[in-house]
VEXFI-518913 format. One record per residue: residue number from 1; residue in three letters; x, y, z of N, C-alpha, C in turn. Coordinates in Angstrom, 1 decimal. Example, Ala and Ser with C-alpha at 12.3 -4.5 7.8 and 13.67 -1.06 7.14 Angstrom:
@k = 1 r = ALA n_X = 13.2 n_Y = -5.7 n_Z = 7.8 ca_X = 12.3 ca_Y = -4.5 ca_Z = 7.8 c_X = 13.2 c_Y = -3.3 c_Z = 7.8
@k = 2 r = SER n_X = 12.8 n_Y = -2.2 n_Z = 7.1 ca_X = 13.7 ca_Y = -1.1 ca_Z = 7.1 c_X = 12.9 c_Y = 0.0 c_Z = 7.9
end
This chain:
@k = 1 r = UNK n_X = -2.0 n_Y = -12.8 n_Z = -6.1 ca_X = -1.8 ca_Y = -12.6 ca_Z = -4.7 c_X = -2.5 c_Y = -11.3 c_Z = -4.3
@k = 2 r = UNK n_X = -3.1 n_Y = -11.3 n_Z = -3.0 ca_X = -3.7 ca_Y = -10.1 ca_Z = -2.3 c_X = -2.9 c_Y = -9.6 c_Z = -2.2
@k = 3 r = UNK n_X = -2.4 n_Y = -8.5 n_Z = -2.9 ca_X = -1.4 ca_Y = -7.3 ca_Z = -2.1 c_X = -1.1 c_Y = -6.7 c_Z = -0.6
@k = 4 r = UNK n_X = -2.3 n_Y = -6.5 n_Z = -0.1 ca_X = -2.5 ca_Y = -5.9 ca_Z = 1.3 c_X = -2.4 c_Y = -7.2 c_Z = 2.0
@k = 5 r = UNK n_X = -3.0 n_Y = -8.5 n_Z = 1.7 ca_X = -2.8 ca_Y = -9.4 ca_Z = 2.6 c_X = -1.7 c_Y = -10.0 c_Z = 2.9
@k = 6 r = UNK n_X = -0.7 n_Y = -9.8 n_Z = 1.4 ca_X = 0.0 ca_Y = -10.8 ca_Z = 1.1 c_X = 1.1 c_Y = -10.1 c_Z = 1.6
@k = 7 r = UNK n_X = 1.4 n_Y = -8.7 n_Z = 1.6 ca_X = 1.8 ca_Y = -7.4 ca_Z = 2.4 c_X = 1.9 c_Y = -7.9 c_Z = 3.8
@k = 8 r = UNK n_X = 0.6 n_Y = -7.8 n_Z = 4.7 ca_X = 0.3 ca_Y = -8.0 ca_Z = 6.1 c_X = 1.3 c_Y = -9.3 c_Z = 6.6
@k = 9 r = UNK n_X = 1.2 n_Y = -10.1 n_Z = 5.8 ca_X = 1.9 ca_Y = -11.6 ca_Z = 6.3 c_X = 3.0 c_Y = -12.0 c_Z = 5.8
@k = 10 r = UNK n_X = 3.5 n_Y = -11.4 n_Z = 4.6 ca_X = 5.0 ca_Y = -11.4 ca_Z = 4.5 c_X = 6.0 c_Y = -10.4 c_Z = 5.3
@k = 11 r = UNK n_X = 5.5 n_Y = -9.5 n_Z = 6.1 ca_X = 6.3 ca_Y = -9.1 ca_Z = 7.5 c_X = 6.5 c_Y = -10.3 c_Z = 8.6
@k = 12 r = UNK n_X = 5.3 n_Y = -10.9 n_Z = 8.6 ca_X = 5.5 ca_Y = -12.2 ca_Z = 9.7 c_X = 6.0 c_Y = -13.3 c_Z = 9.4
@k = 13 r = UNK n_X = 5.7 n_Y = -13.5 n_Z = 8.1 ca_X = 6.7 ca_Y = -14.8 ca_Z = 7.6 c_X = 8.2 c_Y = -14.6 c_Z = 7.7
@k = 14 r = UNK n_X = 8.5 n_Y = -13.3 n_Z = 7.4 ca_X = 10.0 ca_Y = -12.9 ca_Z = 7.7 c_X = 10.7 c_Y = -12.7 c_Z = 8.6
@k = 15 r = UNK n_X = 9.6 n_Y = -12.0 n_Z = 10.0 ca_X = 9.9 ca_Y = -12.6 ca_Z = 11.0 c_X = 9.8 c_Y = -13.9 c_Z = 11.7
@k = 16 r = UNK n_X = 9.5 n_Y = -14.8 n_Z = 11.1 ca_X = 9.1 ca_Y = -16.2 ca_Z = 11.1 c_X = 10.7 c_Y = -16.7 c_Z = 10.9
@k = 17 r = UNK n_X = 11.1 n_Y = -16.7 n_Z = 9.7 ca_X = 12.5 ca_Y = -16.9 ca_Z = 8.9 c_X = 13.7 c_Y = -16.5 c_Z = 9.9
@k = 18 r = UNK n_X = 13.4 n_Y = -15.3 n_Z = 10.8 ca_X = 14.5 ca_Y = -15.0 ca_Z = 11.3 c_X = 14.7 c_Y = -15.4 c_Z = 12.4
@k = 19 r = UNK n_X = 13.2 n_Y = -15.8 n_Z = 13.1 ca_X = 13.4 ca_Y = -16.5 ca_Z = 14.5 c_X = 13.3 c_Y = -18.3 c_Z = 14.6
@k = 20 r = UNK n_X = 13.1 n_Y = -18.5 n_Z = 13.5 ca_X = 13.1 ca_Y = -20.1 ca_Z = 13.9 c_X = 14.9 c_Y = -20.5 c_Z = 12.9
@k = 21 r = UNK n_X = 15.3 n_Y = -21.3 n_Z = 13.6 ca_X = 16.1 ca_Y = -22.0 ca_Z = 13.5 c_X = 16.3 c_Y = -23.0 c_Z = 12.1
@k = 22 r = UNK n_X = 17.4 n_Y = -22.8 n_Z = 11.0 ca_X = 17.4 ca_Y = -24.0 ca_Z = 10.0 c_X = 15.9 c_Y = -23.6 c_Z = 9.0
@k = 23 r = UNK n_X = 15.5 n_Y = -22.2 n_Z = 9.4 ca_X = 14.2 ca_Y = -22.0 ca_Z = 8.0 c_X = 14.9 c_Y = -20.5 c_Z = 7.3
@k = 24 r = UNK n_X = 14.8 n_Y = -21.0 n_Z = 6.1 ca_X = 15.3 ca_Y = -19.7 ca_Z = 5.2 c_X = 14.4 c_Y = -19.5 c_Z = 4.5
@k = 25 r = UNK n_X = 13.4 n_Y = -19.6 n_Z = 4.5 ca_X = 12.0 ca_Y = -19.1 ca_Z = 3.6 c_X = 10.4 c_Y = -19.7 c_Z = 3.9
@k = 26 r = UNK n_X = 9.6 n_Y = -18.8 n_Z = 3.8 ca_X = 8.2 ca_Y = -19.2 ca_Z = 4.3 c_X = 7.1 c_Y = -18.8 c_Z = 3.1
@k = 27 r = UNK n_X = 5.9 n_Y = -19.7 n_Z = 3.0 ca_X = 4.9 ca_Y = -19.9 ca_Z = 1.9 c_X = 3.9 c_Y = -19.9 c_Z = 2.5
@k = 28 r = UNK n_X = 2.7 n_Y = -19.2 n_Z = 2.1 ca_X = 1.4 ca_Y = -19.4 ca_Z = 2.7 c_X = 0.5 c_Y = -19.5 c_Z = 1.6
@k = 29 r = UNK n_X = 0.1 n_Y = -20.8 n_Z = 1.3 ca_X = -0.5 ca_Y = -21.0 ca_Z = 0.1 c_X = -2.3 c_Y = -21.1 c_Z = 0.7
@k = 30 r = UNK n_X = -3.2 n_Y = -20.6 n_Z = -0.4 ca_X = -4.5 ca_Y = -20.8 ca_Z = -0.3 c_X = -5.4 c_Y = -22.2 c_Z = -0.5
@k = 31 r = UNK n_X = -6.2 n_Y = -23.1 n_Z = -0.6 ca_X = -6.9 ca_Y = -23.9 ca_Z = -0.1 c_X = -6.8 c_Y = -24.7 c_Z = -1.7
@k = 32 r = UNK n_X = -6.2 n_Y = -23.9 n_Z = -2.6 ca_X = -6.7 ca_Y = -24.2 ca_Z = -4.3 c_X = -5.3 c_Y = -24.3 c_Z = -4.7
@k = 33 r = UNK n_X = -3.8 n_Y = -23.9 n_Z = -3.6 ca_X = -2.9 ca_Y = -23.7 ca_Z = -4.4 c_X = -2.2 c_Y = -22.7 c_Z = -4.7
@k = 34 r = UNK n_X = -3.1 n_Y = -21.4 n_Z = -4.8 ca_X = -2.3 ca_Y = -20.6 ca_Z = -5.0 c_X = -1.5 c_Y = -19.4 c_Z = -4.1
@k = 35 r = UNK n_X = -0.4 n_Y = -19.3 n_Z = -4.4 ca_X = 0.0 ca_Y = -18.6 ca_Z = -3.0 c_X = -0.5 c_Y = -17.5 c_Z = -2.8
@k = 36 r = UNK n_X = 0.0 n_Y = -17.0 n_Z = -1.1 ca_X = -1.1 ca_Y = -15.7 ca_Z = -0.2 c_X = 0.3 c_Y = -14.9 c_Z = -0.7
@k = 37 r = UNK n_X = 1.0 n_Y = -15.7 n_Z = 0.2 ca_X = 2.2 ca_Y = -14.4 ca_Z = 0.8 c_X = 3.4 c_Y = -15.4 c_Z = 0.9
@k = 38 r = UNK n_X = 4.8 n_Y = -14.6 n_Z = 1.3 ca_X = 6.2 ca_Y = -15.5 ca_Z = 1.1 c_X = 6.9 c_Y = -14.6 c_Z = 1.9
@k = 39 r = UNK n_X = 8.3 n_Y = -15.2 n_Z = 2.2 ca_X = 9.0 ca_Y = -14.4 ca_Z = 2.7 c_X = 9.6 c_Y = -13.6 c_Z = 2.0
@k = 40 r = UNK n_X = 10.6 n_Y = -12.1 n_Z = 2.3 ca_X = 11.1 ca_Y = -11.4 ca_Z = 1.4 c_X = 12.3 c_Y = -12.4 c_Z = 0.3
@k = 41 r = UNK n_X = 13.0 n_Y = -13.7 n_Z = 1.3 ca_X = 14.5 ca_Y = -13.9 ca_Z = 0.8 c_X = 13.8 c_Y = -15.3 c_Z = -0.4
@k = 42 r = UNK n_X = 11.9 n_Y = -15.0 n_Z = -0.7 ca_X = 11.8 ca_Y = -16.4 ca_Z = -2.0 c_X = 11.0 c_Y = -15.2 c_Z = -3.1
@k = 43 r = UNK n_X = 11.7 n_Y = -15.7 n_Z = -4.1 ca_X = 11.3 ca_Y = -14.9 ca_Z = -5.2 c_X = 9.8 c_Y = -15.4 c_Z = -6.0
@k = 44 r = UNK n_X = 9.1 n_Y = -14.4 n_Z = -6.9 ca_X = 7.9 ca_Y = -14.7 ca_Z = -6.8 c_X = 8.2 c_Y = -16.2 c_Z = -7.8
@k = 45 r = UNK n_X = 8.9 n_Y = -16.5 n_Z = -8.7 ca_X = 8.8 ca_Y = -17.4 ca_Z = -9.3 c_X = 9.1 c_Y = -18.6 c_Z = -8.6
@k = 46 r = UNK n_X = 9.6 n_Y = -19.1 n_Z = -7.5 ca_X = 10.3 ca_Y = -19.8 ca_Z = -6.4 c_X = 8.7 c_Y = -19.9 c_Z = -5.8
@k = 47 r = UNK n_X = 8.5 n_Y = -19.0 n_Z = -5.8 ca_X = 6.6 ca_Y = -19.5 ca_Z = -5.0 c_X = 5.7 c_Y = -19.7 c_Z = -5.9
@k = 48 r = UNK n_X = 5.7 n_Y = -19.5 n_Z = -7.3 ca_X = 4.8 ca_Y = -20.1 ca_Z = -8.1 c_X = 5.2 c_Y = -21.2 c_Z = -8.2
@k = 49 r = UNK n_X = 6.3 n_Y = -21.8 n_Z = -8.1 ca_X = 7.2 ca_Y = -23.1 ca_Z = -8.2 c_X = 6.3 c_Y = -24.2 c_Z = -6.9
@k = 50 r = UNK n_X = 7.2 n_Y = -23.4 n_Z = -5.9 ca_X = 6.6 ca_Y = -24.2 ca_Z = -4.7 c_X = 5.3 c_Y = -24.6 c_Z = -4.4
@k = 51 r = UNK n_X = 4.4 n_Y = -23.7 n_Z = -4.8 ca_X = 2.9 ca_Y = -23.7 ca_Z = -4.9 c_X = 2.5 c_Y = -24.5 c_Z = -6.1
@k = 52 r = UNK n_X = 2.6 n_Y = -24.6 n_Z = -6.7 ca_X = 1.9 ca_Y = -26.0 ca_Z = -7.8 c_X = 2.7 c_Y = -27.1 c_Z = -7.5
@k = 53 r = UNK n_X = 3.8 n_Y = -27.2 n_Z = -6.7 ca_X = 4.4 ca_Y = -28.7 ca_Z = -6.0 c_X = 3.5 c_Y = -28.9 c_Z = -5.3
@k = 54 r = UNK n_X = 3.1 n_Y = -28.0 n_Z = -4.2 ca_X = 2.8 ca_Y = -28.4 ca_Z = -3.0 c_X = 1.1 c_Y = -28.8 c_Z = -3.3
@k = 55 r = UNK n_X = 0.6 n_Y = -27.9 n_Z = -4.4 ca_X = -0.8 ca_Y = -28.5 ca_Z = -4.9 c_X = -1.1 c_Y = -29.8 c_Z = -5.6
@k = 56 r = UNK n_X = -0.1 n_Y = -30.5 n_Z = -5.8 ca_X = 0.2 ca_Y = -31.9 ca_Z = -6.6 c_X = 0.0 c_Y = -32.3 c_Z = -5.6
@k = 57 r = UNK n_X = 0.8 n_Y = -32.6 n_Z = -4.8 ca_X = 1.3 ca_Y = -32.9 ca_Z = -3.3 c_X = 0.2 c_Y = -33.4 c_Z = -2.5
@k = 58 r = UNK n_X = -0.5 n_Y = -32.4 n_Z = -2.2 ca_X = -1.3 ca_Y = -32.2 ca_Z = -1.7 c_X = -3.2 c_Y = -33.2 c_Z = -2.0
@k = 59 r = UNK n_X = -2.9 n_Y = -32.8 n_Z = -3.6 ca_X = -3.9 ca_Y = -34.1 ca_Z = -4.4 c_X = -3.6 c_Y = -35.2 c_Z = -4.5
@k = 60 r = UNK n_X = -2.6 n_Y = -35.4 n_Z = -4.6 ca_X = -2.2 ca_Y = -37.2 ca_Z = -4.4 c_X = -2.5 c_Y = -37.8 c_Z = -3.4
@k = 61 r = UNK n_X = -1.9 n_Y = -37.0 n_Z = -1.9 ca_X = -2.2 ca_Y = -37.6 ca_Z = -0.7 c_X = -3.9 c_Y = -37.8 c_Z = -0.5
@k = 62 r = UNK n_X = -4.7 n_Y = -36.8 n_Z = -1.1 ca_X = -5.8 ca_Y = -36.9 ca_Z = -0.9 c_X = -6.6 c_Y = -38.1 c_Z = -1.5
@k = 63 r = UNK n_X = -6.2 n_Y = -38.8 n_Z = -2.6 ca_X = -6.6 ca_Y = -39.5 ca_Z = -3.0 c_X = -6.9 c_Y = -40.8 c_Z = -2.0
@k = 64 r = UNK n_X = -5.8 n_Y = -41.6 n_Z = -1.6 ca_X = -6.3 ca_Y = -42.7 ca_Z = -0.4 c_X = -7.0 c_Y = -42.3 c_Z = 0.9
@k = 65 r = UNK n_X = -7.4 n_Y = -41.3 n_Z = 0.7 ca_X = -8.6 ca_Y = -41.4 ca_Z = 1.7 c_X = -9.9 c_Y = -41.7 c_Z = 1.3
@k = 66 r = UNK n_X = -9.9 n_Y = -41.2 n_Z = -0.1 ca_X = -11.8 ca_Y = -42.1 ca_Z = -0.8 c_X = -11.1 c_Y = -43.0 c_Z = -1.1
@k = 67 r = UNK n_X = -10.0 n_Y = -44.1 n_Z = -0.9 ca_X = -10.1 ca_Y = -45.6 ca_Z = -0.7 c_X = -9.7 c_Y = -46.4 c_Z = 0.6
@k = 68 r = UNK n_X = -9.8 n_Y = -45.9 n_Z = 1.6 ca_X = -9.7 ca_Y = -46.3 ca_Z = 2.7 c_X = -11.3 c_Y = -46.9 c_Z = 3.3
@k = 69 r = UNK n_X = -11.0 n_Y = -47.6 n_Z = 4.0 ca_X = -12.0 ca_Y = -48.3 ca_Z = 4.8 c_X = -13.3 c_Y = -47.1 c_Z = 5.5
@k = 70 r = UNK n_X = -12.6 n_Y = -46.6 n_Z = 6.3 ca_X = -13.1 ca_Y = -45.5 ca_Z = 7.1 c_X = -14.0 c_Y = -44.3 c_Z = 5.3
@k = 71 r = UNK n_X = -12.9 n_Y = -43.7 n_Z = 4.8 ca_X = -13.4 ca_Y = -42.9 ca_Z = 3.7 c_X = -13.0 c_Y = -41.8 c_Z = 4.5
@k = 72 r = UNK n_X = -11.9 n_Y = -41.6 n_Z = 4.7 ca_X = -11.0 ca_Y = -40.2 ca_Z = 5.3 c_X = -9.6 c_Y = -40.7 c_Z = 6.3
@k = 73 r = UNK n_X = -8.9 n_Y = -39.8 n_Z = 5.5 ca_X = -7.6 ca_Y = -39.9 ca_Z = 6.6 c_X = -7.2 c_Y = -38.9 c_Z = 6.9
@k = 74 r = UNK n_X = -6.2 n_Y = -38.4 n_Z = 7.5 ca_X = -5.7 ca_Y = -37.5 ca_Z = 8.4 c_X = -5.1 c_Y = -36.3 c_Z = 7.7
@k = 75 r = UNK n_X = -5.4 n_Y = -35.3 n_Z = 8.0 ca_X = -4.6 ca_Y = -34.1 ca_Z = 6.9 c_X = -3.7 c_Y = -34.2 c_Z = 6.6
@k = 76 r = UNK n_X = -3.2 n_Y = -34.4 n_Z = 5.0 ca_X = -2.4 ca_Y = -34.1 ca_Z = 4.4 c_X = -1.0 c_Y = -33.3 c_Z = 4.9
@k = 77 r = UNK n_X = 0.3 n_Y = -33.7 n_Z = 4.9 ca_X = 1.1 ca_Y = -32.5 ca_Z = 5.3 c_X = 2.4 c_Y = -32.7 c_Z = 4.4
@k = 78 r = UNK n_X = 3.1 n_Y = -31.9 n_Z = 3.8 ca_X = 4.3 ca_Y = -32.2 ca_Z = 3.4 c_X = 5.0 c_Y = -30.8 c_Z = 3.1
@k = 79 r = UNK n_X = 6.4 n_Y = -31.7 n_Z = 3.7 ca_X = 8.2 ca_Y = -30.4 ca_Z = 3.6 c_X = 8.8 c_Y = -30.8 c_Z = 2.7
@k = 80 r = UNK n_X = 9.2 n_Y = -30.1 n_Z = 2.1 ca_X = 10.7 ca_Y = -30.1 ca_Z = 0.7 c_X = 11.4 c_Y = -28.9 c_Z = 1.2
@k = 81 r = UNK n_X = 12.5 n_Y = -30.0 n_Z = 1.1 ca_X = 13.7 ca_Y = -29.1 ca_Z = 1.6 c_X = 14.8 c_Y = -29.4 c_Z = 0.0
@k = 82 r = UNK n_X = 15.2 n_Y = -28.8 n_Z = -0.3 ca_X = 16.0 ca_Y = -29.2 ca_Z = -1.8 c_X = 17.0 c_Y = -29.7 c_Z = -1.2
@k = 83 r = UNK n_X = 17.6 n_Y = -29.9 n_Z = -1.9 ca_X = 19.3 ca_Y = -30.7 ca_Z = -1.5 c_X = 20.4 c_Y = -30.1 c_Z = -2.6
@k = 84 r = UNK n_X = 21.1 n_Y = -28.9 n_Z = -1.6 ca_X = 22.1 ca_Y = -28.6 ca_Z = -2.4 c_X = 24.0 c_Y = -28.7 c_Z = -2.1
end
């Protein structure tokens, strides 16, 4: 993680956390996976966690679009919420 960047935007992610409704933690992962920044209340191992889910996640979906007709579908998006 960028320190200074991941610094810069884990102030906003946490102000993120505090103003939206039903969110207790925020992730800002890079293009490859690996996370930027988090909010204070997710621990760094909770975002190495989340960040190689969300990079799986992320490759799978990608896959039916080199077998689609067209040869592209719509960006990828996905939430995990745990269930406790």
């Amino acid at each position: 993680m960028n320190q200074n960047g991941g610094d810069q935007l884990g102030w906003l992610l946490d102000n993120l956390v505090s103003r939206v409704a039903n969110v207790r933690q925020a992730l800002v992962l890079s293009s490859d996976g690996l996370f930027v920044a988090k909010s204070q209340a997710m621990s760094r191992e909770e975002a190495d966690q989340l960040s190689a889910l969300a990079a799986g996640v992320h490759s799978l979906a990608r896959v039916p679009a080199g077998r689609s007709a067209a040869g592209r579908c719509g960006r990828p998006s996905s939430r995990w919420s745990p269930r406790s």
